[in-house]
C-alpha positions as CSV (number, residue, x, y, z in Angstrom):
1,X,99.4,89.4,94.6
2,X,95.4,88.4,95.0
3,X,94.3,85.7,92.9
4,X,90.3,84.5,92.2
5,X,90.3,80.8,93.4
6,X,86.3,80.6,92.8
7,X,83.3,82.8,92.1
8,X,80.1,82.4,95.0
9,X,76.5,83.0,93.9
10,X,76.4,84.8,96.5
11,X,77.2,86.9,99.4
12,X,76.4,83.8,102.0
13,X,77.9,81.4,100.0
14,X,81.2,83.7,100.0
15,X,82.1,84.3,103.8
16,X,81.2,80.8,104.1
17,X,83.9,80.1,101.8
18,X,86.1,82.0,103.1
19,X,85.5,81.1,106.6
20,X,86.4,77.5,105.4
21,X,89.6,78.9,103.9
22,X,90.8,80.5,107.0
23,X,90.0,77.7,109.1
24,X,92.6,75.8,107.0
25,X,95.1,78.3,107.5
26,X,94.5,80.2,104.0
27,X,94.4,84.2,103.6
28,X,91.0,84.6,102.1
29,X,89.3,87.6,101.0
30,X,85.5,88.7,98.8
31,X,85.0,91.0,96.9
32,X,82.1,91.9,94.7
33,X,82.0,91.2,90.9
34,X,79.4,93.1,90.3
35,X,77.3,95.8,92.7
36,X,73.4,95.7,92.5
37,X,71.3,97.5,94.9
38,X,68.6,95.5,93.8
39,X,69.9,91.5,94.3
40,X,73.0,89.9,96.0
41,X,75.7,89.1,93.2
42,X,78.7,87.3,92.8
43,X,81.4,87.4,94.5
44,X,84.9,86.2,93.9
45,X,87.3,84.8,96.7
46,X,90.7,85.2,96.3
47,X,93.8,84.1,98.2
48,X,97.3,85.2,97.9
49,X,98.6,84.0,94.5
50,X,101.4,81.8,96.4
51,X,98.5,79.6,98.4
52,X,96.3,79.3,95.2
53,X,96.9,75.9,94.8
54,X,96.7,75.1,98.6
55,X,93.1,76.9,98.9
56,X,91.7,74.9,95.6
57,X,92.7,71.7,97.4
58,X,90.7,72.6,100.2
59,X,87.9,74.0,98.5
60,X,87.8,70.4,96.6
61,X,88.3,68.5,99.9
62,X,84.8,70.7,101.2
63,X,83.2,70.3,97.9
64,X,83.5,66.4,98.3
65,X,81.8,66.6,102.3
């Protein structure tokens, strides 16, 4: 089962994210929260519920670079 480990700003800020993720070895997916034609919304990553804890250590680990 997919779990949200974090909610981007932004579309960017996302596949980075995720990027960062699967360097490390962590499933990682986006998805949209909300669709707007008009402006780039959030976006939630989410990881497989079993390496949740796993991809917020590394998020915290990137967030601290």
């Amino acid at each position: 089962m997919w779990t949200v480990v974090y909610i981007a700003a932004n579309r960017a800020q996302a596949e980075m994210l995720k990027n960062v993720l699967r360097t490390e070895g962590v499933l990682a997916n986006t998805r949209p929260v909300n669709v707007s034609t008009l402006a780039d919304g959030l976006y939630e990553i989410l990881v497989l519920e079993s390496e949740a804890n796993e991809a917020h250590a590394v998020l915290c680990q990137y967030a601290v670079k």
